[in-house]
C-alpha positions as CSV (number, residue, x, y, z in Angstrom):
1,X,45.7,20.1,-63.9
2,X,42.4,20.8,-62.7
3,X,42.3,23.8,-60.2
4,X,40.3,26.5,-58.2
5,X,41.0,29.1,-55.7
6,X,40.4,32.1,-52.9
7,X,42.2,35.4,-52.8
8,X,41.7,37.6,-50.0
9,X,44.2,41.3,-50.4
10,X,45.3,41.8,-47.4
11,X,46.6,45.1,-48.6
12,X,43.3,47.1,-48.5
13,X,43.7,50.3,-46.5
14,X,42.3,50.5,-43.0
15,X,39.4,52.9,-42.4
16,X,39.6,56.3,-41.3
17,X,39.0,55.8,-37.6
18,X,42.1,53.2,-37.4
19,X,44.0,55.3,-39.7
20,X,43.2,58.4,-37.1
21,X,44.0,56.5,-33.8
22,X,47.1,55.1,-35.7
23,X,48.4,58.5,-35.8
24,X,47.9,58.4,-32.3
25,X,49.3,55.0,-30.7
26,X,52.1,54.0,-33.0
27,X,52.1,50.5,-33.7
28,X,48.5,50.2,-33.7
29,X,47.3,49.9,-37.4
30,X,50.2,47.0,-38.1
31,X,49.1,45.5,-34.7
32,X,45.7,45.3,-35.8
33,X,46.8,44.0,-39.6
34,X,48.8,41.4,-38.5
35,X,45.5,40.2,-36.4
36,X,43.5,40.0,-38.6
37,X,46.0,38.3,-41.2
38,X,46.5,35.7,-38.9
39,X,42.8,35.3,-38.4
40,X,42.4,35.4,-42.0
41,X,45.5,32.8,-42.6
42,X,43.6,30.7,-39.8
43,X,40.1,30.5,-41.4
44,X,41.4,30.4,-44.8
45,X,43.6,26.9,-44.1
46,X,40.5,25.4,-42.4
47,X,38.3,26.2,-45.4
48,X,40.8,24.6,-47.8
49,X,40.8,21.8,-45.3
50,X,36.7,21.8,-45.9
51,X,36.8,22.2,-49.4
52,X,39.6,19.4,-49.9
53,X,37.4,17.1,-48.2
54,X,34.4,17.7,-49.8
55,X,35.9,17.5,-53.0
56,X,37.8,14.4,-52.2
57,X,34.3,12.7,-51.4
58,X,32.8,14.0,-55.3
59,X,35.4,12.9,-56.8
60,X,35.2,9.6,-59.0
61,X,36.9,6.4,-56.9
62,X,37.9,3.8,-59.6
63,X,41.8,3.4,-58.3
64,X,41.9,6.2,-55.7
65,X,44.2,8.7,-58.0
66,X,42.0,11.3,-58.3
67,X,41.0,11.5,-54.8
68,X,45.0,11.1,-53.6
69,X,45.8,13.8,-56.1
70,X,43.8,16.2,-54.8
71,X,46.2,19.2,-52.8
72,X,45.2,22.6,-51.2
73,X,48.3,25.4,-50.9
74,X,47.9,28.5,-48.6
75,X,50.1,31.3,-49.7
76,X,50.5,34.8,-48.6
77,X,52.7,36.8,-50.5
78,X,53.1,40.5,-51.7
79,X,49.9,41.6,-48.5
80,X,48.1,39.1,-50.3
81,X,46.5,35.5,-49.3
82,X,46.0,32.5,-51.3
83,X,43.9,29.9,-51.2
84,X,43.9,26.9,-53.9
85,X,42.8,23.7,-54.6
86,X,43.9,21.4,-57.3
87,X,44.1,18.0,-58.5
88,X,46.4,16.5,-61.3
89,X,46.2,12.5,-61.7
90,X,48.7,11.4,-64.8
91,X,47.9,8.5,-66.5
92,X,50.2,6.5,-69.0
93,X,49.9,4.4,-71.0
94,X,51.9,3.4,-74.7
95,X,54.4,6.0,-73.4
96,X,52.2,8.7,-73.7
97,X,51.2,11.0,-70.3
98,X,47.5,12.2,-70.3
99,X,46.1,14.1,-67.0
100,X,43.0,12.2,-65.9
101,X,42.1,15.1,-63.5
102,X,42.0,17.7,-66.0
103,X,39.9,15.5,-68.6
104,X,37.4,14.6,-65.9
105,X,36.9,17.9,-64.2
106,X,37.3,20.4,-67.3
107,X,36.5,18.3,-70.6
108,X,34.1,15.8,-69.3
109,X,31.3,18.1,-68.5
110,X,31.5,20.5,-71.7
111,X,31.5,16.7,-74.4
112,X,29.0,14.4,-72.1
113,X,27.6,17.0,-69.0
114,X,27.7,17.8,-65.6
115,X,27.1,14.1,-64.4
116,X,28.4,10.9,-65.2
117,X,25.9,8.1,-67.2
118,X,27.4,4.8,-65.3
119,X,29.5,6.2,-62.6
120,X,31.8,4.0,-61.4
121,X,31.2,5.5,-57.4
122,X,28.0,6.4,-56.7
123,X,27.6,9.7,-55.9
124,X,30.3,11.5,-57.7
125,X,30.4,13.9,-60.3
126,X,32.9,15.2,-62.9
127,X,33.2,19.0,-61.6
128,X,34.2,17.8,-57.9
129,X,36.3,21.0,-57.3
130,X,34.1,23.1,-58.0
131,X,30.5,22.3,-56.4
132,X,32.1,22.4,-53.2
133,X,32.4,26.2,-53.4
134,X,29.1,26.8,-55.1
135,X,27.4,24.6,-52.1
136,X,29.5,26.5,-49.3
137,X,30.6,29.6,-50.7
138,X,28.4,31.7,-48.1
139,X,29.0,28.9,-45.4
140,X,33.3,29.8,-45.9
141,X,32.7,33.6,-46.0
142,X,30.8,33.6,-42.6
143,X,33.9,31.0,-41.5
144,X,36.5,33.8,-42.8
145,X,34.9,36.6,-41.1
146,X,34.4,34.6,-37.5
147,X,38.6,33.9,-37.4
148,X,39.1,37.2,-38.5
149,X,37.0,38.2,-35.8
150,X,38.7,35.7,-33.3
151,X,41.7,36.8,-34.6
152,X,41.3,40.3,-33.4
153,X,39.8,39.4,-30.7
154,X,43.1,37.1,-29.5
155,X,45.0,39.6,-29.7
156,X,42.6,42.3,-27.2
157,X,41.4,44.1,-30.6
């Protein structure tokens, strides 16, 4: 299996000021956490979302298994949020299993390089998971920090 993926710790302690007015107005600093987790949460499923279908458009056609096996999973857990993309596309054939999706995206490249000689879909290439983040990466960190903003702002921060 092929895979990628964004962390964001949502454990990071607040800065002085919100720690101060905390003190003050109880409640305040897990209001304000929980806002902007849920922004976070928010902008972090639609840049999987972006990132899935970006990928799904690099990668190779042929029969479509690639391209359905592609899945993005957004976990929080432990104050921390998760964001990953993978692909796993199992082939068989004489009884023996052989993931497709990790030879494409993780072998190919290093034996023949980053592109494919005769491709059999125009326009794709063999690390589809991961030029999608190379191409957006400062594209997805404005989109993070805009929900987290909204986020906040929802909720009168």
């Amino acid at each position: 299996m092929a895979s990628n993926r964004i962390d964001i710790d949502l454990n990071r302690p607040g800065s002085f000021v919100q720690n101060l007015i905390g003190r003050f107005f109880r409640g305040y600093g897990e209001r304000l956490a929980n806002a902007a987790g849920d922004g976070a949460r928010r902008g972090l499923e639609d840049v999987m979302d972006d990132w899935k279908r970006e990928a799904t458009d690099l990668a190779p056609l042929k029969h479509g298994t690639l391209r359905r096996g592609i899945h993005v999973d957004v976990d929080q857990s432990s104050g921390k949020l998760t964001g990953a993309i993978s692909v796993t596309a199992i082939e068989s054939k004489g009884g023996r299993s052989f993931d497709y999706a990790e030879y494409i995206h993780d072998i190919y490249p290093q034996v023949h390089g980053k592109s494919f000689k005769h491709p059999t879909t125009p326009g794709t290439i063999p690390e589809f998971l991961d030029k999608p983040m190379e191409d957006n990466e400062d594209v997805w960190k404005r989109e993070l920090e805009r929900e987290i903003r909204e986020g906040l702002r929802r909720r009168g921060f």
